[in-house]
TIFI-701566 format. One record per residue (C-alpha): residue number from 1; x, y, z. Coordinates in nm, 2 decimals. Layout:
residues N
+-----+--------+--------+--------+
| pos |      X |      Y |      Z |
+-----+--------+--------+--------+
| NUM |      X |      Y |      Z |
...
+-----+--------+--------+--------+
//
This chain:
residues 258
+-----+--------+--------+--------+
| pos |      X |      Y |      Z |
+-----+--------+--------+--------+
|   1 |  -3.47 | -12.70 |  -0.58 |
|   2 |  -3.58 | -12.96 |  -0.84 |
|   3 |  -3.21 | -12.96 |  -0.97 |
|   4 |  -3.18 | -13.11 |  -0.62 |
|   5 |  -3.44 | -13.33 |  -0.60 |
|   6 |  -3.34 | -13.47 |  -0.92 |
|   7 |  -3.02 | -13.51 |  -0.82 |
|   8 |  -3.13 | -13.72 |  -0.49 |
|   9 |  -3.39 | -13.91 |  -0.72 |
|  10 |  -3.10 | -14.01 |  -0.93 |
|  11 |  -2.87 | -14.09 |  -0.66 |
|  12 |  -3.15 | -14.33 |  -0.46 |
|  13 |  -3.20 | -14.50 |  -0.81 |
|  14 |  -2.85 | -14.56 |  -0.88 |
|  15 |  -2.82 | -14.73 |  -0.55 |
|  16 |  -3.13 | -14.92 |  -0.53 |
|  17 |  -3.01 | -15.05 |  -0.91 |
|  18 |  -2.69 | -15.17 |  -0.73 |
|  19 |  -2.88 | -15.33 |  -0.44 |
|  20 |  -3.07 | -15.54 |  -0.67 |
|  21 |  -2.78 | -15.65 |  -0.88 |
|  22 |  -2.57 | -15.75 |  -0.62 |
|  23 |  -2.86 | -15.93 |  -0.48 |
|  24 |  -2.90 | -16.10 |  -0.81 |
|  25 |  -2.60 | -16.20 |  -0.92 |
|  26 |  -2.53 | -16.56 |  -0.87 |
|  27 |  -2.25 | -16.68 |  -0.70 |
|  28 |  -2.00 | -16.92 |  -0.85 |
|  29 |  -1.98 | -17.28 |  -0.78 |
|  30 |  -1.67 | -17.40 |  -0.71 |
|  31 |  -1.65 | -17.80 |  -0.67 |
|  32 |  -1.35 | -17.97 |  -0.54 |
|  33 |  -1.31 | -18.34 |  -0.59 |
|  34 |  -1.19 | -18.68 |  -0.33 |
|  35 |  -0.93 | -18.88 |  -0.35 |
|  36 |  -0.93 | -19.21 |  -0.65 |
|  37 |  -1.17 | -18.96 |  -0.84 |
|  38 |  -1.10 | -18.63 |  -1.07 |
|  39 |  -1.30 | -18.32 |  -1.17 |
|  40 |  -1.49 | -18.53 |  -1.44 |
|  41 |  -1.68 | -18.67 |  -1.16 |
|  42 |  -1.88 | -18.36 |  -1.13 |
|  43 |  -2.00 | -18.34 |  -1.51 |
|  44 |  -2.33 | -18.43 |  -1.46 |
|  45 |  -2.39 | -18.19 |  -1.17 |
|  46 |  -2.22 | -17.93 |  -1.35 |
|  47 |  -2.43 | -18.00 |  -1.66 |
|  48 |  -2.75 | -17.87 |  -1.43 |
|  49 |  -2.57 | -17.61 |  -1.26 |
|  50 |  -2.48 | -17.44 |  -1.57 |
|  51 |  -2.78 | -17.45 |  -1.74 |
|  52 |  -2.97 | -17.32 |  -1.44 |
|  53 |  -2.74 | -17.02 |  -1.55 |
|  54 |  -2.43 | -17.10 |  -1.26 |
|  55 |  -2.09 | -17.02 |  -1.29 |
|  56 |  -1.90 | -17.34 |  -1.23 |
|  57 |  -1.52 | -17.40 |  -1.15 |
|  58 |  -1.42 | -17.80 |  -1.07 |
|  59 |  -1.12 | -17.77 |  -0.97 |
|  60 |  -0.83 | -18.00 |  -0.98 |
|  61 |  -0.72 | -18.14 |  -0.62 |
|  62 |  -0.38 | -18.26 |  -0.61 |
|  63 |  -0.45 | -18.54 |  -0.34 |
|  64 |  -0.11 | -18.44 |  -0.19 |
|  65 |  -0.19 | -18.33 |   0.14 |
|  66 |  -0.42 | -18.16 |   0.33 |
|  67 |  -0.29 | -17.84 |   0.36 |
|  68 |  -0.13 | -17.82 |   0.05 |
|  69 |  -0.42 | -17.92 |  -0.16 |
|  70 |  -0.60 | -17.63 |   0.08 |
|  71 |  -0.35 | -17.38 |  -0.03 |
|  72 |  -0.42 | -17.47 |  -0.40 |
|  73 |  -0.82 | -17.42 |  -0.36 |
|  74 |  -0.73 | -17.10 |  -0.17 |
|  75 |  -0.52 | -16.94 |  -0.40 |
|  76 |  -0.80 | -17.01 |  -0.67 |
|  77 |  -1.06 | -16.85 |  -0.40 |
|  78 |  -0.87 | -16.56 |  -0.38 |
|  79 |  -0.87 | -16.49 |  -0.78 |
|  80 |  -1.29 | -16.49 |  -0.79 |
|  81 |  -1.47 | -16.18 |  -0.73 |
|  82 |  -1.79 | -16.28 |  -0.70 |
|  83 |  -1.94 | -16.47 |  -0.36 |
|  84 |  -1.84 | -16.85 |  -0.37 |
|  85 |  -2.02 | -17.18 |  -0.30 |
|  86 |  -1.76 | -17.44 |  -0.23 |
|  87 |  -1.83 | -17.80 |  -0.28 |
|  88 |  -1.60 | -18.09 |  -0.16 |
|  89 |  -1.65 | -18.46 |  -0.22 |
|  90 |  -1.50 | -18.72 |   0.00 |
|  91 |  -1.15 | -18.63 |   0.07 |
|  92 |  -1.23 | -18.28 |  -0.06 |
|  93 |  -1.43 | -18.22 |   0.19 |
|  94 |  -1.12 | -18.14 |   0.47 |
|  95 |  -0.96 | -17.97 |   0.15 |
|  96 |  -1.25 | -17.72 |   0.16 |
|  97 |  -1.25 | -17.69 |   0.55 |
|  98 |  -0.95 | -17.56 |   0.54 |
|  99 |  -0.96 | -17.35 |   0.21 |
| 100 |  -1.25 | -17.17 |   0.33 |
| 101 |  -1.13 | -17.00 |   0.62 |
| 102 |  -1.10 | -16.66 |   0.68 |
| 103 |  -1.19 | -16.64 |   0.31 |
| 104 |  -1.47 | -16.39 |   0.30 |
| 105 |  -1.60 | -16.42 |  -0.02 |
| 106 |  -1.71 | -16.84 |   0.02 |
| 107 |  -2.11 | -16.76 |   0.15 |
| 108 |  -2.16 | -17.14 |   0.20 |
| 109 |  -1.97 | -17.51 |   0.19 |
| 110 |  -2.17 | -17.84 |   0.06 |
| 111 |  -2.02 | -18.15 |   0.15 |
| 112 |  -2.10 | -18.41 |  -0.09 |
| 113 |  -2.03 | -18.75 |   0.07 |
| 114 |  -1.77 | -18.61 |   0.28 |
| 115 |  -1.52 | -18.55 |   0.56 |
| 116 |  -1.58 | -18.23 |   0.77 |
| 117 |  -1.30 | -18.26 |   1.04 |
| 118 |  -1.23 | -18.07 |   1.37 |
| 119 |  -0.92 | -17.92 |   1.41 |
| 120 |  -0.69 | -18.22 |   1.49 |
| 121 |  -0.88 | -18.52 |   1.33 |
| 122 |  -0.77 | -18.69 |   0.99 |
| 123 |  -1.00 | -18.90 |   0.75 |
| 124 |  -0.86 | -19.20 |   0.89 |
| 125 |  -0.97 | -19.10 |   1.24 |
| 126 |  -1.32 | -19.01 |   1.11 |
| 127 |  -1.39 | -19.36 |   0.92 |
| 128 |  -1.31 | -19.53 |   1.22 |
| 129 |  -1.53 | -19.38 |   1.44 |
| 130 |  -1.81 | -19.56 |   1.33 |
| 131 |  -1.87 | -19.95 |   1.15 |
| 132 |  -1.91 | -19.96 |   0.83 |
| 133 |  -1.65 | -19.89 |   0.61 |
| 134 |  -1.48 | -20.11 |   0.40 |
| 135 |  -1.21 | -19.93 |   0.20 |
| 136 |  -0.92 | -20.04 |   0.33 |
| 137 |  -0.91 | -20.44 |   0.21 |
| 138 |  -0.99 | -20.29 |  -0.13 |
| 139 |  -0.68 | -20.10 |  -0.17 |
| 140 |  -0.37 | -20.20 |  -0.42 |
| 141 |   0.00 | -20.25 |  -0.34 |
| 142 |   0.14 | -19.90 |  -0.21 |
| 143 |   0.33 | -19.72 |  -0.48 |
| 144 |   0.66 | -19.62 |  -0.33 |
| 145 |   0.73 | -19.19 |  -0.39 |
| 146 |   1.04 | -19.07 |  -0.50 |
| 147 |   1.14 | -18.84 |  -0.17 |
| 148 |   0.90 | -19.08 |   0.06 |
| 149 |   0.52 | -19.14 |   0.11 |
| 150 |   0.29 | -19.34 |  -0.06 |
| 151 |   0.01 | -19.35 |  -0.31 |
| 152 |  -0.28 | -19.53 |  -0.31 |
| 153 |  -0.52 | -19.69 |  -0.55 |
| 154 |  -0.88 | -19.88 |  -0.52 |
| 155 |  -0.82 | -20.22 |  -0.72 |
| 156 |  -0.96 | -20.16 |  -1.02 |
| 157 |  -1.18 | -20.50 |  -1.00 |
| 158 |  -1.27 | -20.42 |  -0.68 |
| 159 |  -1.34 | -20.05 |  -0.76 |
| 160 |  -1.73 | -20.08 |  -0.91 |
| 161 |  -1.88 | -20.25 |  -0.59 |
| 162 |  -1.66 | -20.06 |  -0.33 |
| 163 |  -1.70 | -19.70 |  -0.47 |
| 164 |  -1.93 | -19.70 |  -0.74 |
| 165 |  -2.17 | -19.94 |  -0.63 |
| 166 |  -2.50 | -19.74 |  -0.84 |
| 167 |  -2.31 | -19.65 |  -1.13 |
| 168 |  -2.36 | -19.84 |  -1.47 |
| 169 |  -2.09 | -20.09 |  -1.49 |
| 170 |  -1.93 | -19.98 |  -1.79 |
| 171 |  -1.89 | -19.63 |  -1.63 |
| 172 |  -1.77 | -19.77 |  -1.28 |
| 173 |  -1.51 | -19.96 |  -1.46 |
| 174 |  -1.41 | -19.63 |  -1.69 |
| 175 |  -1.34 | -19.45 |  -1.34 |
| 176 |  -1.18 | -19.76 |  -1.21 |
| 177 |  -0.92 | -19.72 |  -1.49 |
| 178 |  -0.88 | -19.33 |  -1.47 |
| 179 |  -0.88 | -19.32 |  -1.10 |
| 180 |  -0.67 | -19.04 |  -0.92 |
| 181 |  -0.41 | -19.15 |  -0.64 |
| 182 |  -0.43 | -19.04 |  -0.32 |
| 183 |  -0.10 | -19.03 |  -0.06 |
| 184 |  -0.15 | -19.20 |   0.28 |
| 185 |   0.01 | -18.94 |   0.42 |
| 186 |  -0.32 | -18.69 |   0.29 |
| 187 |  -0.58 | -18.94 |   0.47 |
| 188 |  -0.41 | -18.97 |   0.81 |
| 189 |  -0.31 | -18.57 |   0.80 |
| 190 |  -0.48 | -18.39 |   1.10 |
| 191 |  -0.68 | -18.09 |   1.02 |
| 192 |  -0.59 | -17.77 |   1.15 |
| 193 |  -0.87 | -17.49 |   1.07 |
| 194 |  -1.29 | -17.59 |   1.05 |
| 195 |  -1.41 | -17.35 |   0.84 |
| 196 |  -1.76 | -17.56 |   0.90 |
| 197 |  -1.80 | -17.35 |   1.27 |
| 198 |  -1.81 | -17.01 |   1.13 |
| 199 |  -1.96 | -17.06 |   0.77 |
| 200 |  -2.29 | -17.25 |   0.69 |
| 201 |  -2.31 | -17.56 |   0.54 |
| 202 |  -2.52 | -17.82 |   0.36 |
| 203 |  -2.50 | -18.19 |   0.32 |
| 204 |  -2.58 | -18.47 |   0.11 |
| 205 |  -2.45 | -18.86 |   0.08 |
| 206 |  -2.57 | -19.20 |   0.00 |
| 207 |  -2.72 | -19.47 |   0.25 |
| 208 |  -2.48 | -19.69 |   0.10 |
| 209 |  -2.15 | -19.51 |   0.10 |
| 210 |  -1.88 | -19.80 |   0.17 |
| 211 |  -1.59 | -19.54 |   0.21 |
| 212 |  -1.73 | -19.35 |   0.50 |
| 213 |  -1.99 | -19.47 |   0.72 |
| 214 |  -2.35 | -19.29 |   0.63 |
| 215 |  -2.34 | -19.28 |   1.05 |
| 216 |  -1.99 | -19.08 |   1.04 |
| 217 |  -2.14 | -18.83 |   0.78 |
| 218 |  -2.48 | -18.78 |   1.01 |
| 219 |  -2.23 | -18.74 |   1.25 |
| 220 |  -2.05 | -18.45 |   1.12 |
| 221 |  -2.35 | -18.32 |   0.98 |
| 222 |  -2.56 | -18.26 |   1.29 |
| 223 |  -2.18 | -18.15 |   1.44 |
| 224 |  -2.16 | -17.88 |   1.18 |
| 225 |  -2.54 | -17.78 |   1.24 |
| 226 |  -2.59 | -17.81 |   0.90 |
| 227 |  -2.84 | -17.66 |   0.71 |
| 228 |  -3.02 | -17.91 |   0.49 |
| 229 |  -2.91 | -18.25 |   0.51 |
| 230 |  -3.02 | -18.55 |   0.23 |
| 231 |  -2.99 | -18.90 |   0.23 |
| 232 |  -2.98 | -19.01 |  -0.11 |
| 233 |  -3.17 | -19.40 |  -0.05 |
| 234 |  -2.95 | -19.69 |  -0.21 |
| 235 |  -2.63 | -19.40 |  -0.36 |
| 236 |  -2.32 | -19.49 |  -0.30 |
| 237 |  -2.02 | -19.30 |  -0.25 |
| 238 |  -2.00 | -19.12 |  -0.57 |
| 239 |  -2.35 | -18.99 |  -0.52 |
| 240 |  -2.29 | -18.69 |  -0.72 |
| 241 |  -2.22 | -18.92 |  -1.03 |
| 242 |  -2.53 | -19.14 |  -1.01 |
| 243 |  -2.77 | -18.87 |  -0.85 |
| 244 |  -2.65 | -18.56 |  -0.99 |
| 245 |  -2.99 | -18.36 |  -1.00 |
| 246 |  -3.03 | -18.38 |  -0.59 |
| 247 |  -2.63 | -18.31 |  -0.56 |
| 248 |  -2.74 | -17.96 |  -0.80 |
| 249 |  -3.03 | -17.90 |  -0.64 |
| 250 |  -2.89 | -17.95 |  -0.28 |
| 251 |  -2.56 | -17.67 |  -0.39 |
| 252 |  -2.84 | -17.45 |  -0.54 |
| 253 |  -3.01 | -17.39 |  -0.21 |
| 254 |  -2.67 | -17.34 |  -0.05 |
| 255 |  -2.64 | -17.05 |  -0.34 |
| 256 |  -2.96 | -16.88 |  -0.30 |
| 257 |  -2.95 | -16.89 |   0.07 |
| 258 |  -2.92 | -16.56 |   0.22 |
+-----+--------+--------+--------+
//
């Protein structure tokens, strides 16, 4: 009789022991960047997240298209065993919409000065729908792909004030340079999945943003009945480079959200 109370003793502490580490293990932070940007972008988020004892992936986005740049943040999804908060900036933000769906391990999506389209709108579509925007002057001569399409770049004179408005000028002007080209054909691609309606989301973007109307993102936000939303006062679109502790702090509710 105690051999068999022993043995229930043992079994009920074996599985409360696994209740509270899989309650306690943290989940990993996966961010994904926009287009005329790269992963470096997140170092000062990253910086926080780690030492707050995060696991942190920034992975590279091709800027190719929307479903294939999808694809490549799935495929890394699907390697992770532990839950996943994914993090899109910008353009990344319809990368992670679609990357996250049906993927049951990603627990929650931040979008960081971002695009969260419904099935059948682009990024082009989404700036338009309300004033403010002002990328499109700003933009350099096409570059002409081998096979088709188009890249496109932010002049780099014209880069500071139009996307990195907040950021020391030195810096702005170092990202000008290193800047990652989108193609057209990514920003006027139609979305075809929302992962947005079935997983919960948080939100966070400047009052300044010049590349998508601060209106468009409230938009979406409220849309996607998101679950914390902040207005960073006087950030521009690259919030996450010249706010970084509210960007962290904003993804580390997301993670410890039940």
């Amino acid at each position: 009789m105690n051999k068999l109370v022993t043995g229930f003793a043992l079994t009920a502490l074996v599985s409360a022991s696994h209740s509270v580490f899989a309650e306690t293990v943290k989940p990993t932070i996966v961010l994904v960047h926009g287009a005329f940007a790269g992963s470096s972008s997140w170092n000062g988020v990253i910086k926080i997240l780690e030492k707050d004892g995060y696991t942190v992936i920034a992975a590279a986005n091709p800027l190719r298209s929307v479903k294939t740049d999808a694809q490549s943040i799935t495929n890394l999804l699907k390697g992770i065993k532990s839950p996943v908060v994914l993090v899109g900036h910008s353009y990344g933000g319809p990368v992670i919409s679609e990357a996250a769906y049906e993927q049951a391990n990603v627990k929650a999506l931040v979008y960081v000065a971002a695009f969260a389209p419904e099935a059948g709108e682009s990024a082009v579509a989404l700036t338009g729908k309300f004033p403010g925007a002002t990328l499109g002057p700003t933009l350099g001569t096409p570059v002409a792909l081998e096979g088709g399409g188009k890249d496109l770049y932010i002049q780099q004179d014209k880069f500071p004030e139009q996307f990195a408005a907040d950021v020391p000028i030195a810096e702005a002007r170092l990202m000008a340079a290193t800047q990652r080209p989108v193609t057209e054909q990514a920003l006027n691609e139609a979305a075809t999945d929302a992962a947005w309606k079935t997983i919960p989301s948080w939100w966070i973007f400047g009052d300044k943003d010049k590349n998508i109307p601060p209106q468009a993102m409230q938009f979406m936000a409220e849309r996607a009945q998101s679950k914390q939303t902040v207005v960073v006062k006087g950030a521009s679109h690259v919030v996450m480079v010249s706010n970084p502790k509210p960007v962290a702090q904003i993804i580390e509710a997301a993670a410890k959200a039940p």
